[in-house]
PyMOL CGO cylinders between C-alpha atoms (Angstrom):
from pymol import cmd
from pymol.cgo import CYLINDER

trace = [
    CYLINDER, 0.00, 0.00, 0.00, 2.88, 2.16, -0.45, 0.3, 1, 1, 1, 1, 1, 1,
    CYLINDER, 2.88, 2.16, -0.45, 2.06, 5.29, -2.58, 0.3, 1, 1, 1, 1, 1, 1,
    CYLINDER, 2.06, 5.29, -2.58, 2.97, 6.64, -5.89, 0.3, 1, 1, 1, 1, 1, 1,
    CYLINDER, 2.97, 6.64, -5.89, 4.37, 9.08, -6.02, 0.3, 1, 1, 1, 1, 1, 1,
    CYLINDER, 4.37, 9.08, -6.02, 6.62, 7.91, -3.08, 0.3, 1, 1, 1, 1, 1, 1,
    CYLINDER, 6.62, 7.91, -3.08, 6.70, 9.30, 0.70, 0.3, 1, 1, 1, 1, 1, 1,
    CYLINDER, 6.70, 9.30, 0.70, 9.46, 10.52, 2.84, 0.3, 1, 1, 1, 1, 1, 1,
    CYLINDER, 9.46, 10.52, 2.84, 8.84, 10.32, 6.24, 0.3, 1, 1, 1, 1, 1, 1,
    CYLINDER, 8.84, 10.32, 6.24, 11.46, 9.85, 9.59, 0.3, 1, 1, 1, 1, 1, 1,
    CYLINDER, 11.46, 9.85, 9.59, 11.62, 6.98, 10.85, 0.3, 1, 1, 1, 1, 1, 1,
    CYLINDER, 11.62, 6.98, 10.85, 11.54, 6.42, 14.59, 0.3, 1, 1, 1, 1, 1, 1,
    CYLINDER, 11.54, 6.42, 14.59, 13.59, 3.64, 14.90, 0.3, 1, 1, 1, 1, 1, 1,
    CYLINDER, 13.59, 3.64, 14.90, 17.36, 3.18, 15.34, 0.3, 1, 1, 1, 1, 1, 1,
    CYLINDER, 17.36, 3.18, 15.34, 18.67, 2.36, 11.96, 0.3, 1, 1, 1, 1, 1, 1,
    CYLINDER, 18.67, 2.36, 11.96, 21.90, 0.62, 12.05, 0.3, 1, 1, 1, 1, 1, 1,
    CYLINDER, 21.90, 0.62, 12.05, 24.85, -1.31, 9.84, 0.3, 1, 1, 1, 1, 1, 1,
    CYLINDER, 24.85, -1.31, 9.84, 27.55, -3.12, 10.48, 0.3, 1, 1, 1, 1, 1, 1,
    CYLINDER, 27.55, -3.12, 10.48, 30.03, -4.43, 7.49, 0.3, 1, 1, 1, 1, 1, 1,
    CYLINDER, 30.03, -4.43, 7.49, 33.82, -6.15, 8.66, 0.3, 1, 1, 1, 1, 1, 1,
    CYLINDER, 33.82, -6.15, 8.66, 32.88, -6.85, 11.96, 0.3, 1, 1, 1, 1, 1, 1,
    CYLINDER, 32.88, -6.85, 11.96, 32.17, -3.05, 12.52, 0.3, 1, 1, 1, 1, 1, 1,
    CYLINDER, 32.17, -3.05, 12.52, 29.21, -0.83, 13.67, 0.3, 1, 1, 1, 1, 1, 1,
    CYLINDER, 29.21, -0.83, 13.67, 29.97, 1.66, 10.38, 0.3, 1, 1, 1, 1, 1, 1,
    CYLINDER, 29.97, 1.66, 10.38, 26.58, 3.29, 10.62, 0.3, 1, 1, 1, 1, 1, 1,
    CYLINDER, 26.58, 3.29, 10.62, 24.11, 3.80, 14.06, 0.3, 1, 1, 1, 1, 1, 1,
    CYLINDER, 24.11, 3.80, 14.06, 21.49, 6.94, 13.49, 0.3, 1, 1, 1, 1, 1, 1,
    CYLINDER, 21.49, 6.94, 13.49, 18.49, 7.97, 15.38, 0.3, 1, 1, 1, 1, 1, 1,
    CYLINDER, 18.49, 7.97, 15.38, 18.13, 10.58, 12.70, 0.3, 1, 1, 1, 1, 1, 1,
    CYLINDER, 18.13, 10.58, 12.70, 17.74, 8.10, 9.57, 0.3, 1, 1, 1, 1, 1, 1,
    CYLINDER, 17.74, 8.10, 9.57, 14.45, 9.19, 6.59, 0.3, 1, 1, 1, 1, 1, 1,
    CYLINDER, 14.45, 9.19, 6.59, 12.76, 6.27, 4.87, 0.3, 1, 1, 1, 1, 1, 1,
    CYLINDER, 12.76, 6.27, 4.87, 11.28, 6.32, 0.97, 0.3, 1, 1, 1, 1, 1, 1,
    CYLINDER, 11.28, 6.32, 0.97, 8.18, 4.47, 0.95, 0.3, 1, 1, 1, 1, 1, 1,
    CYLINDER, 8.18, 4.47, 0.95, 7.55, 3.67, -3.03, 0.3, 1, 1, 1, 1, 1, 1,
    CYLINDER, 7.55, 3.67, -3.03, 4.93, 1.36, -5.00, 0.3, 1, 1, 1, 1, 1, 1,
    CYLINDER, 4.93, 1.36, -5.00, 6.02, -2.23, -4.85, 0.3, 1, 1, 1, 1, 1, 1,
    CYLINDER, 6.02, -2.23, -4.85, 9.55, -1.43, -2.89, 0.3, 1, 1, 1, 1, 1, 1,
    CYLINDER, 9.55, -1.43, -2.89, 10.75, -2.29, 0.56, 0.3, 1, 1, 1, 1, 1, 1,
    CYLINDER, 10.75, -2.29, 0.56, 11.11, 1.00, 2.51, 0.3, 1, 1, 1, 1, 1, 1,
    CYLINDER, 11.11, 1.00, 2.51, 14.88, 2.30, 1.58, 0.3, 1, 1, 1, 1, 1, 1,
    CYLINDER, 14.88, 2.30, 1.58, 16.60, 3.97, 4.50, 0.3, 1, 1, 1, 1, 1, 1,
    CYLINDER, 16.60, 3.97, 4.50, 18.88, 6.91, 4.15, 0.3, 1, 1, 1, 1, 1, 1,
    CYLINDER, 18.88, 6.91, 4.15, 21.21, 8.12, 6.84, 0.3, 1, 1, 1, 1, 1, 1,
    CYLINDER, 21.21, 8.12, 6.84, 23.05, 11.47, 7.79, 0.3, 1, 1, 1, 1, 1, 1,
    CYLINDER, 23.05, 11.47, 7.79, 26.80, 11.01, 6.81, 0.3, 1, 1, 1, 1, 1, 1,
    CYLINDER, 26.80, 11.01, 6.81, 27.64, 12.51, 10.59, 0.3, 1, 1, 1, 1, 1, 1,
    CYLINDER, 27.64, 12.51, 10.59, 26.52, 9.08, 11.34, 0.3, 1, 1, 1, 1, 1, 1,
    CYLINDER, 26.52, 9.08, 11.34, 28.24, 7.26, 8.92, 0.3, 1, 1, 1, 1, 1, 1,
    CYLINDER, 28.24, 7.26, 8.92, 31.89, 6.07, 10.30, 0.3, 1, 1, 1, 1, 1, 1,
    CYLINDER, 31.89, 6.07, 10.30, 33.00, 3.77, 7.47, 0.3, 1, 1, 1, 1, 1, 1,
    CYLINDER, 33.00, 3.77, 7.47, 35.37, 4.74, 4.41, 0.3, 1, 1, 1, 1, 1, 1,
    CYLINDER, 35.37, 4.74, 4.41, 33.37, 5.60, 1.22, 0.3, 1, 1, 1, 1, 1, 1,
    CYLINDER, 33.37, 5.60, 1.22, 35.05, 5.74, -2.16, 0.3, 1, 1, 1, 1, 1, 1,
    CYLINDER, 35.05, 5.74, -2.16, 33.31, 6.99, -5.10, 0.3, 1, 1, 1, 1, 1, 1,
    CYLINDER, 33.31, 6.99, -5.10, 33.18, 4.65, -7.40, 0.3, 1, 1, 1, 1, 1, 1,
    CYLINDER, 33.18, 4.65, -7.40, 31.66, 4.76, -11.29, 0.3, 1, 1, 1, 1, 1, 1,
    CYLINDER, 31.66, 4.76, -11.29, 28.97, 5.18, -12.59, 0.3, 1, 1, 1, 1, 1, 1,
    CYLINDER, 28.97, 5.18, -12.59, 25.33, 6.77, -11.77, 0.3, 1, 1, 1, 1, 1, 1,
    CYLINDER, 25.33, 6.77, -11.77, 21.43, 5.82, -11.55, 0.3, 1, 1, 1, 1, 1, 1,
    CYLINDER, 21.43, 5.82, -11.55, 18.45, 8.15, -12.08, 0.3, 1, 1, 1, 1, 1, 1,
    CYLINDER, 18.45, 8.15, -12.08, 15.17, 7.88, -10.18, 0.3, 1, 1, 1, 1, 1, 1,
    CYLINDER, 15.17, 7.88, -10.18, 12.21, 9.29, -11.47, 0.3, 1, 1, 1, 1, 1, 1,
    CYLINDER, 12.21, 9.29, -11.47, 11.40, 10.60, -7.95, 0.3, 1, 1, 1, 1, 1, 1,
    CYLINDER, 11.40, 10.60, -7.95, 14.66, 11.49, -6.67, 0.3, 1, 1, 1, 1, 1, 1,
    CYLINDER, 14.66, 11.49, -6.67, 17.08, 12.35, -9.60, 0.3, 1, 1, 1, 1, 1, 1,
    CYLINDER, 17.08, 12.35, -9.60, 20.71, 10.66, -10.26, 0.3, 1, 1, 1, 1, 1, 1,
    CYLINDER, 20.71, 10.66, -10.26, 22.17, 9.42, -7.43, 0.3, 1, 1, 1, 1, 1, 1,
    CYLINDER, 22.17, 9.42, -7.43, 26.41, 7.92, -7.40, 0.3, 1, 1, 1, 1, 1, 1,
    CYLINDER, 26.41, 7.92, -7.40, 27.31, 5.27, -5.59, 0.3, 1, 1, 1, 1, 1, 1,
    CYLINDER, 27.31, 5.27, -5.59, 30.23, 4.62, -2.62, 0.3, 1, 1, 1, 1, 1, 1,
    CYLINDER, 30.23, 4.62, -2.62, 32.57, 1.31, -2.21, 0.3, 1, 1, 1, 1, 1, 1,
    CYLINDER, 32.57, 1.31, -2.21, 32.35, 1.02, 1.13, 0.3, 1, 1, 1, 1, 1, 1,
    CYLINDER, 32.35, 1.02, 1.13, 35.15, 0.38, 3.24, 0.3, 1, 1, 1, 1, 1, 1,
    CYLINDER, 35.15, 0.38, 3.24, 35.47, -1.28, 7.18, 0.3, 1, 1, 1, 1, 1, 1,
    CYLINDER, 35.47, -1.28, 7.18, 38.65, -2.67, 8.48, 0.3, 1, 1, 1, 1, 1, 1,
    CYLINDER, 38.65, -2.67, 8.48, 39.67, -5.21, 5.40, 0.3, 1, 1, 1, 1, 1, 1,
    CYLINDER, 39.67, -5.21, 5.40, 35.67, -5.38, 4.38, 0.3, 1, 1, 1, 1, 1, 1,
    CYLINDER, 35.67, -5.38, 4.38, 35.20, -3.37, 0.67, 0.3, 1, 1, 1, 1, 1, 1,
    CYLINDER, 35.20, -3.37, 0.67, 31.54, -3.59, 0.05, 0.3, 1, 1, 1, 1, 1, 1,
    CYLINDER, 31.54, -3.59, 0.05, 31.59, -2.73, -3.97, 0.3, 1, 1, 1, 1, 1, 1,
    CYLINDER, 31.59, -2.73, -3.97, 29.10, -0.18, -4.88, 0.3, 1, 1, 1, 1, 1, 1,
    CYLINDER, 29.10, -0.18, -4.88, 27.40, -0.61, -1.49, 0.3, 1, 1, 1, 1, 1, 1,
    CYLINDER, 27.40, -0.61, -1.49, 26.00, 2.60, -0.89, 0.3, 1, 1, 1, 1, 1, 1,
    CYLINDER, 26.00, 2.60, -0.89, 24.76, 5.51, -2.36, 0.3, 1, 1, 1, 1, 1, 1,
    CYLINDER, 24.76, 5.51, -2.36, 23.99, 9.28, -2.44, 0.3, 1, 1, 1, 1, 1, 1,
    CYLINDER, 23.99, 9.28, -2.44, 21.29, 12.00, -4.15, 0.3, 1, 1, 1, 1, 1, 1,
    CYLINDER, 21.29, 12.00, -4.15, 23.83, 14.78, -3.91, 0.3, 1, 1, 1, 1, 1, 1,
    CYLINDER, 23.83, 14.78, -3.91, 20.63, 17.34, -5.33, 0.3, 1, 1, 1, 1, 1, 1,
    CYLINDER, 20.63, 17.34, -5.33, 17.32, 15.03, -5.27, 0.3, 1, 1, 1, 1, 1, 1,
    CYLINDER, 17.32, 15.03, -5.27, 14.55, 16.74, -6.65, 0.3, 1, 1, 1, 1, 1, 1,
    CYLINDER, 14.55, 16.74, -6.65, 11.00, 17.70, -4.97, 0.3, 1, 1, 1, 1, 1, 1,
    CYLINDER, 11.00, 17.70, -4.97, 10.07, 16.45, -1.82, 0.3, 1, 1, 1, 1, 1, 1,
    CYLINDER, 10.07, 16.45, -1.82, 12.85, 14.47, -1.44, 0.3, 1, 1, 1, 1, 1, 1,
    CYLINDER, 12.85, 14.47, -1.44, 15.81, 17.58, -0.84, 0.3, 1, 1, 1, 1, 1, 1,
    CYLINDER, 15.81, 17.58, -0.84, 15.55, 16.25, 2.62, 0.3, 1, 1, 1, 1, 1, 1,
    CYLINDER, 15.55, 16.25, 2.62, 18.09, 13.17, 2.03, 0.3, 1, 1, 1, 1, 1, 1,
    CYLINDER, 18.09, 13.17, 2.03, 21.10, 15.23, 0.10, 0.3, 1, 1, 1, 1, 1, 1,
    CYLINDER, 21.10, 15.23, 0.10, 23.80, 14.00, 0.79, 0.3, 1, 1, 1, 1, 1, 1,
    CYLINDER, 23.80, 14.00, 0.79, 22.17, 10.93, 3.17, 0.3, 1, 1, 1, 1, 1, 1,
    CYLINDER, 22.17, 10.93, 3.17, 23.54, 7.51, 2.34, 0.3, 1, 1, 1, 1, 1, 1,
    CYLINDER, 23.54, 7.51, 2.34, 21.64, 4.31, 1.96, 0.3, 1, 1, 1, 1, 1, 1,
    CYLINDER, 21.64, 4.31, 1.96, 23.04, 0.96, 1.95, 0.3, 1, 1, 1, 1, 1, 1,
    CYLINDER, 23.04, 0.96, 1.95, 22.35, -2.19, -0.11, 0.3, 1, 1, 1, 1, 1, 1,
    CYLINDER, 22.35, -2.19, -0.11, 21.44, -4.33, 2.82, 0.3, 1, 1, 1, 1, 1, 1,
    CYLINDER, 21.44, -4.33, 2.82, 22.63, -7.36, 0.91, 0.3, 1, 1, 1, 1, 1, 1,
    CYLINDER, 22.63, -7.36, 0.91, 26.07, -6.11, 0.50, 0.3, 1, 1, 1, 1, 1, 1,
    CYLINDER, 26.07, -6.11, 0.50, 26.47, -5.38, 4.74, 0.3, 1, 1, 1, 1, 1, 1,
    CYLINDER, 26.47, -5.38, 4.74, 26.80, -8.24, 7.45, 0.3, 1, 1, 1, 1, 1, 1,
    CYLINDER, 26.80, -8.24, 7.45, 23.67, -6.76, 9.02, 0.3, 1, 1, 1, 1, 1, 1,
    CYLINDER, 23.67, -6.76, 9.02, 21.15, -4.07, 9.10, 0.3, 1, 1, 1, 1, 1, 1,
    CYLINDER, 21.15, -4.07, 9.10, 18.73, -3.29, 11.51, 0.3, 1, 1, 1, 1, 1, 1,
    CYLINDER, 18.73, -3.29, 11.51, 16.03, -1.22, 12.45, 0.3, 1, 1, 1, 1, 1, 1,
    CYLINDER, 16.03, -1.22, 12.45, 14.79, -0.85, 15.70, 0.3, 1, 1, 1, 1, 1, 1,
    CYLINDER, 14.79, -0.85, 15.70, 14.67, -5.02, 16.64, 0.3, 1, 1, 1, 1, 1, 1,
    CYLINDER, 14.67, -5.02, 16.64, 14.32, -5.96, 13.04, 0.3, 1, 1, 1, 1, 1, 1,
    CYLINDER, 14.32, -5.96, 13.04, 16.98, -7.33, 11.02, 0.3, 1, 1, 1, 1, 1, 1,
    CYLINDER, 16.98, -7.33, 11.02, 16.57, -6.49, 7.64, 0.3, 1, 1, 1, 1, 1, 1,
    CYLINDER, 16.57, -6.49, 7.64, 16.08, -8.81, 4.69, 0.3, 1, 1, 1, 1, 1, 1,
    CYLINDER, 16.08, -8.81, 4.69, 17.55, -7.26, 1.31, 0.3, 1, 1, 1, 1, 1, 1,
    CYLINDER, 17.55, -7.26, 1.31, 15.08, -6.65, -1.27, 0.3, 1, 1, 1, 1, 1, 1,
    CYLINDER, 15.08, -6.65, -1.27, 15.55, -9.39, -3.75, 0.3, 1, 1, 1, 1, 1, 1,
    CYLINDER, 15.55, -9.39, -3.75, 17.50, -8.63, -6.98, 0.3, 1, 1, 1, 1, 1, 1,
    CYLINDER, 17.50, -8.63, -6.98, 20.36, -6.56, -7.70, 0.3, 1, 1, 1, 1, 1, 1,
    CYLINDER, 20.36, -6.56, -7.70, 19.31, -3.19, -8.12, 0.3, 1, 1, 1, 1, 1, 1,
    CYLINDER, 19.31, -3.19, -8.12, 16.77, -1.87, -5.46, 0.3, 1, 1, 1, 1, 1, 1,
    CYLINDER, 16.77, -1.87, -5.46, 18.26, -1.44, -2.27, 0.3, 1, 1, 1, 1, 1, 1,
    CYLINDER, 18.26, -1.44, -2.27, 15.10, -2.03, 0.00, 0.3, 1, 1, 1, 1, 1, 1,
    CYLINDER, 15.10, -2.03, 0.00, 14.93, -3.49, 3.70, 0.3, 1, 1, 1, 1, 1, 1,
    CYLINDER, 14.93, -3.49, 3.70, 12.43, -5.66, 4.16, 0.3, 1, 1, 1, 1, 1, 1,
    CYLINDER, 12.43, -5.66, 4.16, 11.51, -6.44, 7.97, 0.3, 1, 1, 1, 1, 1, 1,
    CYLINDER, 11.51, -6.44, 7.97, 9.14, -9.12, 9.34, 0.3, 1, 1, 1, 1, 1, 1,
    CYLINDER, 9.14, -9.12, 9.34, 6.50, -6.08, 9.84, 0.3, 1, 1, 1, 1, 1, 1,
    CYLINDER, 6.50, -6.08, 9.84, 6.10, -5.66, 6.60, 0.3, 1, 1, 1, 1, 1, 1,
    CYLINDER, 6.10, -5.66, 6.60, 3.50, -7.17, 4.34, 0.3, 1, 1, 1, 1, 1, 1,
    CYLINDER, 3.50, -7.17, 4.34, 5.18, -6.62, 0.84, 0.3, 1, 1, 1, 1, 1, 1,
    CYLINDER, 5.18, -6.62, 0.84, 5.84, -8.91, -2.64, 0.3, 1, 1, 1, 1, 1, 1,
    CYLINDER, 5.84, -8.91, -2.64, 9.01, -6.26, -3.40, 0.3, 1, 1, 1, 1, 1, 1,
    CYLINDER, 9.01, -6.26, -3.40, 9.70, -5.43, -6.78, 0.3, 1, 1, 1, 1, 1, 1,
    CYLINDER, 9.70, -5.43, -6.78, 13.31, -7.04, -7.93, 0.3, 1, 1, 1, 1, 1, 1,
    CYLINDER, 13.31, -7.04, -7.93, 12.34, -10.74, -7.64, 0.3, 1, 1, 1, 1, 1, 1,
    CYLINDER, 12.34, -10.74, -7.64, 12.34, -12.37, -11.26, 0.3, 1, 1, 1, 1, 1, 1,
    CYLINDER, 12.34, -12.37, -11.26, 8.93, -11.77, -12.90, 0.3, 1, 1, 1, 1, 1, 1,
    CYLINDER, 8.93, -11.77, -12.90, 8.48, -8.45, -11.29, 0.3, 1, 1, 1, 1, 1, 1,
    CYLINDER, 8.48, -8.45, -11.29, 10.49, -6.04, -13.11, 0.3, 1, 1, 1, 1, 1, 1,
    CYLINDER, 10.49, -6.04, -13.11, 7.50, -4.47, -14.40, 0.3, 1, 1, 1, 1, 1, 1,
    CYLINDER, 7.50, -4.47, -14.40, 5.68, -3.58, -11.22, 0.3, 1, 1, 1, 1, 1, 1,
]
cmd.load_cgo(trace, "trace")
């Protein structure tokens, strides 16, 4: 029942990440998308960010939030290719998250919110967390790439 166009809301919950062992992202402050047929995706402030990002190549463009680039991301000897990204100027409603990073929950040992532990969305684009809570059929699996 998530809407189209998407939502941005906070989200109450402590968000958190952990990649090589590490704690590399813990926020109280973190703002969730809510989009037709996705997961929630969870974007954090980079003050609460404490892992190494790279840039690394290339670029996507969202229809709702612009072009976003995308972060290796680095913990101890753990390089998580391409496993974050950034809207450095998203567009509309969503100017709230410049410059907030969201992780591909797939890519981390764990993410969490609040008591959940998040399931990545399935295929290997969308970066949605899926939690127990949720009553979803996430766009990504095969078959649904036309949701």
């Amino acid at each position: 029942s998530y809407p189209r166009p998407p939502a941005l809301e906070p989200v109450p919950q402590r968000v958190t990440v952990r990649l090589g062992g590490e704690v590399i992202a813990d926020s109280r402050r973190a703002l969730r998308v809510l989009e037709t047929h996705h997961a929630p995706t969870y974007y954090l402030p980079p003050e609460d960010v404490t892992a190494i990002l790279i840039p690394a190549s290339g670029q996507s463009f969202c229809e709702w939030k612009g072009t976003a680039r995308y972060f290796d991301v680095v913990s101890g000897s753990t390089t998580a290719r391409c496993g974050a990204w950034s809207y450095d100027e998203p567009t509309g409603q969503f100017t709230p998250i410049a410059g907030y990073l969201a992780f591909y929950p797939g890519l981390m040992e764990e993410c969490r919110v609040g008591d959940y532990c998040v399931l990545p969305q399935p295929g290997g684009f969308y970066g949605g967390w899926g939690t127990p809570n949720l009553d979803w059929g996430p766009k990504g699996a095969s078959g649904t790439e036309y949701l």
